[in-house]
C-alpha positions as a Python dict, from the first residue, in 0.01 Angstrom:
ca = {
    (1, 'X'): (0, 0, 0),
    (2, 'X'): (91, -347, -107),
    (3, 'X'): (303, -468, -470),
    (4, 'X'): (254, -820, -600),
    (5, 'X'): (408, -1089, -381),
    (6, 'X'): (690, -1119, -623),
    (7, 'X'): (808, -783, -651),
    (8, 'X'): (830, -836, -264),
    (9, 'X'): (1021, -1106, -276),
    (10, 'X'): (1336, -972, -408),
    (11, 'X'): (1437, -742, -66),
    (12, 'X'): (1453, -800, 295),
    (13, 'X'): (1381, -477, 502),
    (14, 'X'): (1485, -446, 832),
    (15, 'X'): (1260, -429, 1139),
    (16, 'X'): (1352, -422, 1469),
    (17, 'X'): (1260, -140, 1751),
    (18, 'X'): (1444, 113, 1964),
    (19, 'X'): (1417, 113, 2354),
    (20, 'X'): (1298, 324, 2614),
    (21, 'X'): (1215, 335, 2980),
    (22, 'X'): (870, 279, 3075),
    (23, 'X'): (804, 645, 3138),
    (24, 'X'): (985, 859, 2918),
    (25, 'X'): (900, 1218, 2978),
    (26, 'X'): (1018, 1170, 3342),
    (27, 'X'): (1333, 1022, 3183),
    (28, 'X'): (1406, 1274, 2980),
    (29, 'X'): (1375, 1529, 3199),
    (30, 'X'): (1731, 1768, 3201),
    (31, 'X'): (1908, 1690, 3464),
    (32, 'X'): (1975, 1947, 3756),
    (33, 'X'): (2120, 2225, 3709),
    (34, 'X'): (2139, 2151, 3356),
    (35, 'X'): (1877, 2368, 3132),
    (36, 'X'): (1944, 2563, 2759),
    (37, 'X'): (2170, 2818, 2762),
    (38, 'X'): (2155, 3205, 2660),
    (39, 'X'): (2155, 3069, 2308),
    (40, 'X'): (1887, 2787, 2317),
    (41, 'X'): (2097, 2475, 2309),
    (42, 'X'): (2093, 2254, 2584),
    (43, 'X'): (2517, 2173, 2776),
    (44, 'X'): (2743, 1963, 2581),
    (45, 'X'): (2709, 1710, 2852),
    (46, 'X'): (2278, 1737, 2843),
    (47, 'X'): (2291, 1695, 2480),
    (48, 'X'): (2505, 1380, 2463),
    (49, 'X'): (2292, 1217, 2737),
    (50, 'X'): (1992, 1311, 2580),
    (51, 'X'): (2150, 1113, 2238),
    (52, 'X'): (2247, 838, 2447),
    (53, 'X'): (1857, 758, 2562),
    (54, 'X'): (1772, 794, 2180),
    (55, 'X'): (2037, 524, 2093),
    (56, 'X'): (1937, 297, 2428),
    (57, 'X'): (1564, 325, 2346),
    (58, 'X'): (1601, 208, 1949),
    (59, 'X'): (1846, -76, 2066),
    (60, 'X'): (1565, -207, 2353),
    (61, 'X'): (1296, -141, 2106),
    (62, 'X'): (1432, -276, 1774),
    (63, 'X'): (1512, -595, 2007),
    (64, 'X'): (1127, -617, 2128),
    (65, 'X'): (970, -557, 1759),
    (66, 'X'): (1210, -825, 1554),
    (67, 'X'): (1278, -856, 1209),
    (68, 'X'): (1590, -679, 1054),
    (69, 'X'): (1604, -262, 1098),
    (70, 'X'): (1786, -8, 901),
    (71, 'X'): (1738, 339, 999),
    (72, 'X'): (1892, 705, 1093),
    (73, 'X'): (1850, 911, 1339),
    (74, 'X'): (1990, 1290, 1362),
    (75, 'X'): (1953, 1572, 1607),
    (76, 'X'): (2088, 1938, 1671),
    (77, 'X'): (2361, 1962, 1899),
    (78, 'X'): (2484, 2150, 2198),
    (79, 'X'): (2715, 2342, 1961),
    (80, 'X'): (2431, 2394, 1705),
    (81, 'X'): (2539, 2117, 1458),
    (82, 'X'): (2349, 1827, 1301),
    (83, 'X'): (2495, 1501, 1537),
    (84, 'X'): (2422, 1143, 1377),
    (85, 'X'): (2280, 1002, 1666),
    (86, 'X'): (2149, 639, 1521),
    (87, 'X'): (2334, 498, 1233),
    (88, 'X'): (2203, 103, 1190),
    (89, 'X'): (2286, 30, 794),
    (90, 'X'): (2173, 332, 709),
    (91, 'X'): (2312, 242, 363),
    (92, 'X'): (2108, -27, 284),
    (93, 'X'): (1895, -8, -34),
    (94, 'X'): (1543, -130, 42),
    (95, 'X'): (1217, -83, -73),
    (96, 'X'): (1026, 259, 95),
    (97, 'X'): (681, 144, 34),
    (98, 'X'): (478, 422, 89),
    (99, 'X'): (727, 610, 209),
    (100, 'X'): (842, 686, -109),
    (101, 'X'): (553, 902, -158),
    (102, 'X'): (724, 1110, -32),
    (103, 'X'): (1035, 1130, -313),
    (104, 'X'): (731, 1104, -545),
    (105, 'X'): (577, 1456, -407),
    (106, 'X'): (959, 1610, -456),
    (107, 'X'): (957, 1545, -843),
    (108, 'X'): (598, 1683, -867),
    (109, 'X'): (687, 2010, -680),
    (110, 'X'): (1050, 2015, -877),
    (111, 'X'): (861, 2060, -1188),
    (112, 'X'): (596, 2289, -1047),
    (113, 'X'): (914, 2489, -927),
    (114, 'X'): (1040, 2474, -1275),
    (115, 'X'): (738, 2614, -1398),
    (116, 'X'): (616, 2339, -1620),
    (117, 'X'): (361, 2252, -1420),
    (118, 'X'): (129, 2410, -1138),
    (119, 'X'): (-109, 2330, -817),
    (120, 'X'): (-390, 2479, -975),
    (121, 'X'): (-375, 2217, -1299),
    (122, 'X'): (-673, 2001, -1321),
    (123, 'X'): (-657, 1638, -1432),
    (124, 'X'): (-1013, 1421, -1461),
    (125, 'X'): (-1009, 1137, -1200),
    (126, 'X'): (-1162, 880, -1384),
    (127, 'X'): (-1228, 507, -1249),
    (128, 'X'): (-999, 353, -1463),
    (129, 'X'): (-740, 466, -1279),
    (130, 'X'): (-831, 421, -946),
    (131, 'X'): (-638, 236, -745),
    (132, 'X'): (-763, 21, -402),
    (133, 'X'): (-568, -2, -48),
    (134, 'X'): (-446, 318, 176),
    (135, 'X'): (-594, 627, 29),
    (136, 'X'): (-999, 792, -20),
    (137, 'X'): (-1046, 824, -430),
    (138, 'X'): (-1150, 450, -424),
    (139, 'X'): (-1416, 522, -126),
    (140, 'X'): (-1586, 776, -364),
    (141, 'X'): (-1756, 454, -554),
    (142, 'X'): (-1870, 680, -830),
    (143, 'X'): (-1595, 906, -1010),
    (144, 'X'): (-1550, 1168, -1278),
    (145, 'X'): (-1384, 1494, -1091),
    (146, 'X'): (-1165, 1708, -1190),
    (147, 'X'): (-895, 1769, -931),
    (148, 'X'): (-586, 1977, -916),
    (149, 'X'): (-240, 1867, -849),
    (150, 'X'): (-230, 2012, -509),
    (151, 'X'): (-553, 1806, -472),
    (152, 'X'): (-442, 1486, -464),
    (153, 'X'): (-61, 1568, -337),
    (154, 'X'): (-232, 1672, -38),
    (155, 'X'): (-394, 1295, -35),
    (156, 'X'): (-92, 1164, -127),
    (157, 'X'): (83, 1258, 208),
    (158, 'X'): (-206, 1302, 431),
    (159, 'X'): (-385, 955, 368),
    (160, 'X'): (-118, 793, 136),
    (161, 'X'): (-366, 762, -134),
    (162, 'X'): (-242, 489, -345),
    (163, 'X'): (-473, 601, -657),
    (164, 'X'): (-284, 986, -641),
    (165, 'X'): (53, 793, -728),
    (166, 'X'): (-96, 716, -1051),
    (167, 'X'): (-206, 1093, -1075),
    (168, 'X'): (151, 1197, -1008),
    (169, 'X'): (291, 962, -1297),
    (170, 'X'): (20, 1163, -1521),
    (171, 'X'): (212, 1506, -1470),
    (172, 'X'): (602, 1365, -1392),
    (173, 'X'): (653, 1009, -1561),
    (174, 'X'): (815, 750, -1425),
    (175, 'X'): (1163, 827, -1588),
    (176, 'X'): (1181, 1168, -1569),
    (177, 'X'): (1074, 1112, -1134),
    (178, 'X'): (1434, 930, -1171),
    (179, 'X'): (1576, 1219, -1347),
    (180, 'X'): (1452, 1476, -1098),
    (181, 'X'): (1560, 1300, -827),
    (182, 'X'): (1921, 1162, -983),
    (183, 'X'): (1955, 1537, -1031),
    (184, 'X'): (1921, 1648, -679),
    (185, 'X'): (2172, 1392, -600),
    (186, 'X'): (2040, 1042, -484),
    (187, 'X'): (2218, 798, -560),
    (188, 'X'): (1986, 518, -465),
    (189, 'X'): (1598, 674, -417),
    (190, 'X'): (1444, 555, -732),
    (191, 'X'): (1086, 467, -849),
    (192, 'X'): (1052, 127, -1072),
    (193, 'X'): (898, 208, -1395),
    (194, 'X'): (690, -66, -1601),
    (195, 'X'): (580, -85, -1956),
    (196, 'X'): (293, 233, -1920),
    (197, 'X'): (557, 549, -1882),
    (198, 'X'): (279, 711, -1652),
    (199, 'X'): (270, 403, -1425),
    (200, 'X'): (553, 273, -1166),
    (201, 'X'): (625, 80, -816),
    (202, 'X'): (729, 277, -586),
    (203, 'X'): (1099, 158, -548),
    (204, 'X'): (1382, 145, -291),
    (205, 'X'): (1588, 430, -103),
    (206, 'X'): (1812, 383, 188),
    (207, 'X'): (1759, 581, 554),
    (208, 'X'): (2049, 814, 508),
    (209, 'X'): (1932, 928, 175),
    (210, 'X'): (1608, 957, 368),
    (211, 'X'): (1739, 1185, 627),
    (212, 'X'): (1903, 1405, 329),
    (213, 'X'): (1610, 1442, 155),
    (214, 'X'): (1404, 1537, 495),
    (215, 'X'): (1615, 1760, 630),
    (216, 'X'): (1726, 1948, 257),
    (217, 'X'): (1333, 1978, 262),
    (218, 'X'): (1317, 2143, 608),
    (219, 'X'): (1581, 2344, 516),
    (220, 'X'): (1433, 2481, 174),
    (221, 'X'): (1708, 2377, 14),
    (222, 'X'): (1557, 2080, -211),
    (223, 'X'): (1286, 2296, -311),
    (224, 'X'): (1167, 2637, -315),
    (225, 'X'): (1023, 2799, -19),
    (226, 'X'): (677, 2771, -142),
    (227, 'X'): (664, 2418, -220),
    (228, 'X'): (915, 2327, 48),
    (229, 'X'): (577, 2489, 244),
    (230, 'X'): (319, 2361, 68),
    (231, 'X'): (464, 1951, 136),
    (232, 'X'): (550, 2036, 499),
    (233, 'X'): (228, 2165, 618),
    (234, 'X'): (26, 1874, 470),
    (235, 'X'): (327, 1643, 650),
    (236, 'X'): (301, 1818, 961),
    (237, 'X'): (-99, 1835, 957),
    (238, 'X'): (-272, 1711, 1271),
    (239, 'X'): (-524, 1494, 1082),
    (240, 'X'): (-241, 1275, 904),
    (241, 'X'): (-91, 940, 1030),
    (242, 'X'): (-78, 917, 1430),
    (243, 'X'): (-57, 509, 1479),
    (244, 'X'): (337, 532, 1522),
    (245, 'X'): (565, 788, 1608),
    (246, 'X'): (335, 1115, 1678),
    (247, 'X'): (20, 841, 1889),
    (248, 'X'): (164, 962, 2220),
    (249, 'X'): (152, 1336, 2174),
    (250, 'X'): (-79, 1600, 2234),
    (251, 'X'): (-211, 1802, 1919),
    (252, 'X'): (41, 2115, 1991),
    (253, 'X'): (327, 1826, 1977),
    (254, 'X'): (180, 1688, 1651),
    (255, 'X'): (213, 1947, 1490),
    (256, 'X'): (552, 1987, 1516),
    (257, 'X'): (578, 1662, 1343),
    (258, 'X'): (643, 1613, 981),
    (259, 'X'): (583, 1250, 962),
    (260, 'X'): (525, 970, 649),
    (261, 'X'): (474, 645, 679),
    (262, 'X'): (496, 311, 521),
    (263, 'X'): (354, -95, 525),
    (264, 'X'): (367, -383, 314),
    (265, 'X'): (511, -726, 298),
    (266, 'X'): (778, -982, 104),
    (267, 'X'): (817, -1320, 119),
    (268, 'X'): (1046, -1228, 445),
    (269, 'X'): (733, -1096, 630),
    (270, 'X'): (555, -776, 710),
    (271, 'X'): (756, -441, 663),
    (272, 'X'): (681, -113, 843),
    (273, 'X'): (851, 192, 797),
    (274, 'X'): (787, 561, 908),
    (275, 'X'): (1034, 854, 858),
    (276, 'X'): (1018, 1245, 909),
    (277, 'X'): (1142, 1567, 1074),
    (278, 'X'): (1092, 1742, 1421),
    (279, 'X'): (1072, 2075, 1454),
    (280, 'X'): (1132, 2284, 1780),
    (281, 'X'): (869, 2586, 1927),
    (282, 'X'): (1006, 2834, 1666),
    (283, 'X'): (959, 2634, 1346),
    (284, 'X'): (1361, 2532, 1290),
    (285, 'X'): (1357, 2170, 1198),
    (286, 'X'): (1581, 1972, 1484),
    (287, 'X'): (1567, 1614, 1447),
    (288, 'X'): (1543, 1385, 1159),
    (289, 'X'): (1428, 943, 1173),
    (290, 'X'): (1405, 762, 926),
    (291, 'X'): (1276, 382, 1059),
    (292, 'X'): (1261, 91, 776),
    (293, 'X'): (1193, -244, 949),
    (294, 'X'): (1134, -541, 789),
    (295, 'X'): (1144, -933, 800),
    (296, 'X'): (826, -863, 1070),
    (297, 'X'): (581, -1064, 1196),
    (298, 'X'): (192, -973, 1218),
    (299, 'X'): (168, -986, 847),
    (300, 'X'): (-196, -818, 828),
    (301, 'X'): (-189, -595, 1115),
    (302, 'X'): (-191, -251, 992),
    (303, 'X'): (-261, -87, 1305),
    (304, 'X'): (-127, 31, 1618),
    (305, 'X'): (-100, -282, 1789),
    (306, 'X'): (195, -385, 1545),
    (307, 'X'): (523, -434, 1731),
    (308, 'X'): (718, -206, 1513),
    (309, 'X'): (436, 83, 1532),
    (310, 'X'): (455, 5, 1907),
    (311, 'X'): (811, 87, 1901),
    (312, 'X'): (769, 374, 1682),
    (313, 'X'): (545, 530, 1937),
    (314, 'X'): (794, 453, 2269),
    (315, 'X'): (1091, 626, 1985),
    (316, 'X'): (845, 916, 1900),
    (317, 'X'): (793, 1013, 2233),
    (318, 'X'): (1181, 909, 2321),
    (319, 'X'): (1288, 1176, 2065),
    (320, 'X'): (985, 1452, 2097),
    (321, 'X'): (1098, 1457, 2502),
    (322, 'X'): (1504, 1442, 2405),
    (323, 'X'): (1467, 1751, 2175),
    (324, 'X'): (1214, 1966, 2396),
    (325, 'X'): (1485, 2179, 2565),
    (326, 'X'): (1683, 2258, 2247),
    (327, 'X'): (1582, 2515, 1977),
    (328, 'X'): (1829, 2529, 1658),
    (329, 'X'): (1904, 2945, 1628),
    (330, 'X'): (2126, 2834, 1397),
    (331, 'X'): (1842, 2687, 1150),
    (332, 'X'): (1814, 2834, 783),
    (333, 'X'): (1505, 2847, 731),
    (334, 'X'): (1180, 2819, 909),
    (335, 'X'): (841, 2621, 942),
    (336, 'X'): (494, 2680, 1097),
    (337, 'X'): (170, 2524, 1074),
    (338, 'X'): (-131, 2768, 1171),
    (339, 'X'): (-299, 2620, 1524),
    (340, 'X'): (-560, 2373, 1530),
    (341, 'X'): (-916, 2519, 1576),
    (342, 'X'): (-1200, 2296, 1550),
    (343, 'X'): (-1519, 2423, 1357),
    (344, 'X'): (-1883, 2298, 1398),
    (345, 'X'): (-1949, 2415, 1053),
    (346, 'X'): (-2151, 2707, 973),
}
């Protein structure tokens, strides 16, 4: 989770919340007479309103949290279209934290697309390179497995494990990560290398370079369909991070959530970030946030009760609740995650 202070120091990242109305699902509700169409998207006039309680619920909620926000918000249309429906510096380079994980994943599964490298290739996890804060290698106490790349992607994304970064600089160095991702097209979305090639920070990005990279992965167009699969069913996985924007949502509404999020701190303050996709009941993706706030107060409070998680709860339910009418027909590819079933072992 956290750099040395003095890599901190260097950027100020945004915080400050969206708003909402104290009860949002009876807010959002479509207004009379108003309902989807033969086609599955929601009247011109529904869709705009429903874009309009997105935009008034980050302003009243990027107002309550503090700090300095940059983020981007985007969500299918009446007409079927992608419609920008929060732009707040969404150009502004700043450090993803653990978000970046997320870029990080990309290069892996590039490579693995390329064939030079697979989810079935075991690396030792040795205690040299374990690595403390978010994550559960450095729980184990005692180490010495040998795991497989899809091993510790999956805690990567699901738990942020801060020791699987290292891992992924094992298979996809710190340069080449740059060159994957320089060749997709990002301008800005870079790791920071340091003297060991297999060793970085995890850099800066900017929330509409975010969104692009979300919603090319939804759309199986940054990847290939198998590892576009493979990182959006561990994103959208019921058992991953639920503190901001999925805490107010049943399990069925989780899981329509491809979520990753982020924490740390500068000399500015604390910094919490959280960005992902939302998919409607057929699998298309249909909305895309991407939330960096920093400058924050509550330095050590990683939990809910953070005023920017806070906020990222009142937007997740804001957004879930604006996008439940619509369905994209017009999506080009697909997603599902199997249902949740609980076991008792066995």
């Amino acid at each position: 989770m956290a750099e040395q202070v003095s890599r901190r120091a260097a950027i100020g990242i945004g915080a400050a919340a969206a708003a909402l109305v104290a009860t949002p699902r009876t807010a959002m509700a479509a207004p009379g007479g108003v309902g989807t169409t033969d086609a599955g998207l929601v009247s011109s006039a529904d869709a705009l309103s429903r874009q309009e309680a997105i935009r008034r619920a980050y302003r009243k909620q990027k107002a309550q949290a503090g700090g300095v926000w940059h983020a981007h918000v985007a969500m299918v249309g009446a007409a079927g279209g992608l419609n920008v429906v929060v732009d707040d510096d969404a150009d502004r380079v700043t450090h993803g934290y653990s978000v970046q994980k997320l870029a990080v994943a990309v290069a892996v599964m590039d490579k693995i697309d390329r064939g030079e490298l697979a989810l079935g290739q075991r690396l030792d996890l040795t205690g040299d390179i374990i690595l403390g804060g978010s994550g559960i290698y450095f729980l184990h106490t005692v180490w010495g497995d040998e795991i497989t790349v899809a091993n510790f992607l999956t805690a990567l994304l699901l738990v942020s494990d801060n020791t699987a970064v290292r891992m992924c600089g094992r298979v996809v160095p710190a340069l080449e990560i740059n060159e994957i991702l320089a060749a997709k097209g990002f301008t800005h979305t870079r790791v920071d290398p340091v003297a060991n090639p297999n060793r970085f920070f995890l850099g800066v990005t900017t929330p509409r370079e975010t969104h692009d990279l979300l919603w090319r992965l939804a759309n199986k167009t940054l990847l290939s369909t198998r590892s576009s699969d493979f990182l959006l069913g561990i994103l959208r996985w019921i058992n991953g991070y639920h503190d901001g924007i999925r805490r107010d949502m049943s399990s069925a509404e989780r899981s329509r959530v491809a979520t990753k999020y982020g924490a740390d701190y500068d000399s500015l303050g604390a910094a919490r970030h959280e960005v992902g996709i939302m998919f409607d009941p057929t699998g298309a993706p249909t909305l895309t946030y991407a939330f960096f706030a920093d400058s924050l107060a509550d330095l050590d409070n990683y939990g809910g009760t953070h005023p920017a998680v806070r906020a990222h709860a009142i937007l997740g339910r804001t957004m879930f609740d604006a996008i439940s009418p619509i369905t994209n027909p017009k999506a080009r590819a697909h997603h599902r995650v199997p249902q949740f079933h609980p076991t008792n072992g066995g």
